[in-house]
C-alpha positions as CSV (number, residue, x, y, z in Angstrom):
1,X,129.1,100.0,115.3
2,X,126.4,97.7,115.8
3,X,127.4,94.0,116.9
4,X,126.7,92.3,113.4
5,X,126.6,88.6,115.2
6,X,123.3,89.7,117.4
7,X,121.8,90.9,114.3
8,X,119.0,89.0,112.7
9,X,118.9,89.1,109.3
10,X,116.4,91.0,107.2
11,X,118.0,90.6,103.8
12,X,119.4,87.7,102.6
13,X,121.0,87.4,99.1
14,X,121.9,83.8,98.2
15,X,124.5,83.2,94.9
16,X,123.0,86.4,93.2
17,X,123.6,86.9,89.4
18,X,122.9,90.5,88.1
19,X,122.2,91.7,84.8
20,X,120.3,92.8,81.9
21,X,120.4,90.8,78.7
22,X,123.8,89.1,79.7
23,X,124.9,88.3,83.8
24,X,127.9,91.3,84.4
25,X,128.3,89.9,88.0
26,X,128.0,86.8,89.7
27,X,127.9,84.7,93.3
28,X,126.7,87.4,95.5
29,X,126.0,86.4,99.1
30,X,125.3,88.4,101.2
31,X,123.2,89.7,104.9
32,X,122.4,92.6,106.2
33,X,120.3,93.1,109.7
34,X,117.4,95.1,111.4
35,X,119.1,98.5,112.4
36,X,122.3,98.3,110.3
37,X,123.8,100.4,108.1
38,X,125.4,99.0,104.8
39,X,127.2,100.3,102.1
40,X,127.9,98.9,98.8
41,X,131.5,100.0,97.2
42,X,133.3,98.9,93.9
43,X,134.8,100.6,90.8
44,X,132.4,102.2,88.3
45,X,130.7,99.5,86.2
46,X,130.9,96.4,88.7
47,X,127.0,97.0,89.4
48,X,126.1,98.8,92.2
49,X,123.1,100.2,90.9
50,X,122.2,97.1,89.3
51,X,122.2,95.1,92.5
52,X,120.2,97.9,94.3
53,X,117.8,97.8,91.6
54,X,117.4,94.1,92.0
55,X,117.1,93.9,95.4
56,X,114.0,96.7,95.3
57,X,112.4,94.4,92.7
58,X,112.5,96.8,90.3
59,X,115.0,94.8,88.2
60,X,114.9,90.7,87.4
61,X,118.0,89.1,88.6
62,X,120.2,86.2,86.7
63,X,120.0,83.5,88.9
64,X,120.0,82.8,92.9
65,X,117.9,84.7,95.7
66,X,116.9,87.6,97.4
67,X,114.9,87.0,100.5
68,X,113.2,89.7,102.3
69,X,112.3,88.5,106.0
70,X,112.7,84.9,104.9
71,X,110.7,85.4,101.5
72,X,111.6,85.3,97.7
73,X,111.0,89.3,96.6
74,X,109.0,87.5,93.7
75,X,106.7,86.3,96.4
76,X,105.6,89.8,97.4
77,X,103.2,92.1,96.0
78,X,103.7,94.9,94.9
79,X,101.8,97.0,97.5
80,X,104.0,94.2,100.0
81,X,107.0,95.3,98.9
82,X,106.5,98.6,99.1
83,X,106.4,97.9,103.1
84,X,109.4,96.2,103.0
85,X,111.7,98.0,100.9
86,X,111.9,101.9,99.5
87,X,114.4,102.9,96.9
88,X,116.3,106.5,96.3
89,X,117.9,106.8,93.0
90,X,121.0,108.5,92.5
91,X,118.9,111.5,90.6
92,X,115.3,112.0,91.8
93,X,113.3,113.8,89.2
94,X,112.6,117.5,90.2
95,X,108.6,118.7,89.4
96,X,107.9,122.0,89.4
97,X,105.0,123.8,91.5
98,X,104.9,120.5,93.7
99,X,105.7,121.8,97.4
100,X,108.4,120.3,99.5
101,X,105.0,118.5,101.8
102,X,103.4,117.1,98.6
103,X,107.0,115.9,97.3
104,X,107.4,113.9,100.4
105,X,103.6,112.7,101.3
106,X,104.2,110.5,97.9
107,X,105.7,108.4,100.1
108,X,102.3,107.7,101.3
109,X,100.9,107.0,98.0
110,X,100.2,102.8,99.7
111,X,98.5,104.1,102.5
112,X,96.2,107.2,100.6
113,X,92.8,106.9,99.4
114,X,91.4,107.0,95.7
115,X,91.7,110.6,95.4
116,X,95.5,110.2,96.9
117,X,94.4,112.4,99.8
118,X,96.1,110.9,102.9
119,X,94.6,110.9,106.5
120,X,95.5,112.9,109.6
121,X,98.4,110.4,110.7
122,X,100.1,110.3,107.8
123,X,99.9,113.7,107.5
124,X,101.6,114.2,111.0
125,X,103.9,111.9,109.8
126,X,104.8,113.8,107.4
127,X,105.4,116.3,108.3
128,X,107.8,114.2,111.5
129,X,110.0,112.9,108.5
130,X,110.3,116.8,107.1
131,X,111.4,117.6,110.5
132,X,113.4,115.1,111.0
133,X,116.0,115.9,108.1
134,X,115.7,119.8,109.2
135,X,113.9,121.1,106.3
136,X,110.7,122.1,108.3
137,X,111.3,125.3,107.8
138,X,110.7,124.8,103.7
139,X,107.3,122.7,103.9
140,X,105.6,125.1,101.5
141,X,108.3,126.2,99.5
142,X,108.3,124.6,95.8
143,X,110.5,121.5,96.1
144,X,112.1,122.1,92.5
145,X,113.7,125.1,93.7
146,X,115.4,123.3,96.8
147,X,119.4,122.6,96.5
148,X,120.9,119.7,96.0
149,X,121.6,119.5,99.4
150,X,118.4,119.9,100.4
151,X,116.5,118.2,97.8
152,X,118.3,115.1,98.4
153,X,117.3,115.1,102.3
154,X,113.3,115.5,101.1
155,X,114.3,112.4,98.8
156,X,115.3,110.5,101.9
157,X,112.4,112.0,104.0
158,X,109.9,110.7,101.4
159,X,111.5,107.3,101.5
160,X,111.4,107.4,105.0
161,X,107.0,108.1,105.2
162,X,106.3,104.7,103.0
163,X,107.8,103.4,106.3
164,X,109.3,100.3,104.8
165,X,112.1,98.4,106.5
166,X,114.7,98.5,104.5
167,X,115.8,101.7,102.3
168,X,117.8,101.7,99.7
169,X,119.7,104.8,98.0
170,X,122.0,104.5,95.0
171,X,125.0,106.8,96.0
172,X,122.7,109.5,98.1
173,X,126.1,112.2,98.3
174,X,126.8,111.5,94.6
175,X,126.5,115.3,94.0
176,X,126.8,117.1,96.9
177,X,129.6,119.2,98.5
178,X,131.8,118.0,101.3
179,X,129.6,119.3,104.0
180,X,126.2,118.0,102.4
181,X,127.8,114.3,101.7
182,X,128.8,114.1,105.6
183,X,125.3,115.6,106.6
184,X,123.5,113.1,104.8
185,X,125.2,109.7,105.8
186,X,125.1,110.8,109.5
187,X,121.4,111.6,109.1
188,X,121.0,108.0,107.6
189,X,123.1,106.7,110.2
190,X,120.9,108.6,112.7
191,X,117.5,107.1,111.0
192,X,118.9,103.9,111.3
193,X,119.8,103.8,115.3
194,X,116.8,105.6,115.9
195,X,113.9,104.2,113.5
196,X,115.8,100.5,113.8
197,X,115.6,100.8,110.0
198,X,118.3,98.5,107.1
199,X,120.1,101.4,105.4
200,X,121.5,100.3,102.6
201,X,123.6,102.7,99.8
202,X,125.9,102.7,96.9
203,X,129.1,104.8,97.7
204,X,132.4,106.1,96.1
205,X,133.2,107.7,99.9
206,X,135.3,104.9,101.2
207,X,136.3,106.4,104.0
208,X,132.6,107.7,104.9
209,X,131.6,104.0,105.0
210,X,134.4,102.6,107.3
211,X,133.6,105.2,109.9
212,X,129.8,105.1,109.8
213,X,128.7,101.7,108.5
214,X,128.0,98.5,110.2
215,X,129.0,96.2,107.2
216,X,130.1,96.6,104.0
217,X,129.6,95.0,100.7
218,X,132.7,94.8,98.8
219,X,132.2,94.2,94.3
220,X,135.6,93.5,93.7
221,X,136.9,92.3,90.0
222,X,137.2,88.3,91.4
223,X,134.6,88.1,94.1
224,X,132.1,89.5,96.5
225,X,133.0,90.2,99.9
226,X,131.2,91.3,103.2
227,X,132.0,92.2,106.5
228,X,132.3,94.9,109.1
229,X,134.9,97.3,108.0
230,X,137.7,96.2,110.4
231,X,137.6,92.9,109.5
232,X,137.6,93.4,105.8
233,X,141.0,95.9,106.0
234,X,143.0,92.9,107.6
235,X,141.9,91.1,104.9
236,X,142.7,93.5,102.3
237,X,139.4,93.5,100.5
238,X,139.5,96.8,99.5
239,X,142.1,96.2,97.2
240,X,140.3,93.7,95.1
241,X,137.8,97.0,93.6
242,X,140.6,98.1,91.0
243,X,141.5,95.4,88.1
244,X,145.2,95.8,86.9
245,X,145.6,98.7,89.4
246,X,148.8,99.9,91.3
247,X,146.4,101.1,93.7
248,X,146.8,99.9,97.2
249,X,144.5,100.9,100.3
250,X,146.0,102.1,103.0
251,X,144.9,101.0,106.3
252,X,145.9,103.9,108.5
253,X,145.0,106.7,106.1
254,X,141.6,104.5,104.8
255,X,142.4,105.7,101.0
256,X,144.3,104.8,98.2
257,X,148.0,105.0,97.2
């Protein structure tokens, strides 16, 4: 675990209100660092997605703030906050006849020319992010006809060549098999260590987030709570994510009883 209190902060977000046409959760705050790994847990509904969405711009937020290295996110533009942030949805959309290298030199799309052609770095770079979530040996194959498993790791490899700061992925393992969930958040733990990258994702794997992540952001029915996952079992966070539930987290076991 990294040392959150030698952590500068990155991400701010300052009494956040989320929502669409009505606010469906407020008084966020929030940090999270160069380097560290967050997840975002709650029960189904609280607005994970929502405040993942919000953060990557892609959504307009309530009331409060989101600051990105000490700016508003409604001070960047667009191409500017596409070098600060990158965003995996829970489903990327498949396209067929697209290869596995054109499916992840999209991530590129800031840095290519008017013909979207991109230039002999990126294209080393590219191919570096391929290799770096082991799918090297599928660069030609057509990325529609990946696995889950697999398609999911070019998702997080194409995130990984718009080279922003922060990434964000809205539940990455949500449907994958045991062995593909635990791949995939040690690979992002890996990318964060090794690329100094914020790593930020929406979870339902409890137990994968107090092992693995720095901090974690708890959406609990009353309030919003952070903290590194220690210190938010002694004070029995995790049982504020289930309204009216019998439900009680056990410390020693890290799940639910």
């Amino acid at each position: 675990m990294i040392d959150s209190t030698n952590i500068k902060a990155v991400l701010r977000l300052e009494n956040l209100s989320l929502g669409y046409d009505r606010i469906i959760y407020r008084d966020i705050n929030g940090s999270a660092g160069y380097g560290q790994m967050v997840a975002v847990v709650g029960a189904n509904g609280m607005g994970k997605s929502t405040l993942l969405r919000s953060v990557a711009g892609i959504l307009k937020y309530h009331a409060g703030k989101i600051e990105i290295e000490g700016k508003s996110v409604e001070d960047y533009s667009s191409r500017d906050l596409s070098l600060k942030i990158s965003y995996v949805p829970s489903q990327s959309p498949r396209t067929k006849n697209l290869s596995l290298f054109d499916m992840v030199s999209a991530g590129c799309y800031s840095r290519s020319n008017w013909l979207g052609v991109i230039g002999k770095e990126d294209n080393e770079f590219v191919r570096s992010a391929i290799k770096m979530v082991g799918l090297e040996q599928f660069t030609e194959r057509d990325s529609s006809l990946l696995s889950d498993g697999e398609f999911q790791r070019a998702a997080i490899a194409r995130s990984l060549v718009q080279n922003s700061t922060i990434m964000l992925l809205d539940e990455p393992t949500a449907f994958l098999d045991i062995a593909n969930r635990i791949t995939t958040v040690k690979l992002l733990k890996d990318i964060a260590l090794r690329e100094n990258k914020t790593i930020i994702f929406s979870t339902h794997d409890l137990l994968q987030a107090i092992k693995l992540c720095d901090k974690i952001w708890v959406m609990g029915h009353n309030n919003f709570l952070e903290g590194d996952p220690e210190e938010l079992i002694e004070k029995g966070a995790f049982d504020t994510m289930f309204k009216d539930s019998s439900l009680r987290f056990d410390p020693k076991l890290f799940t639910f009883l």
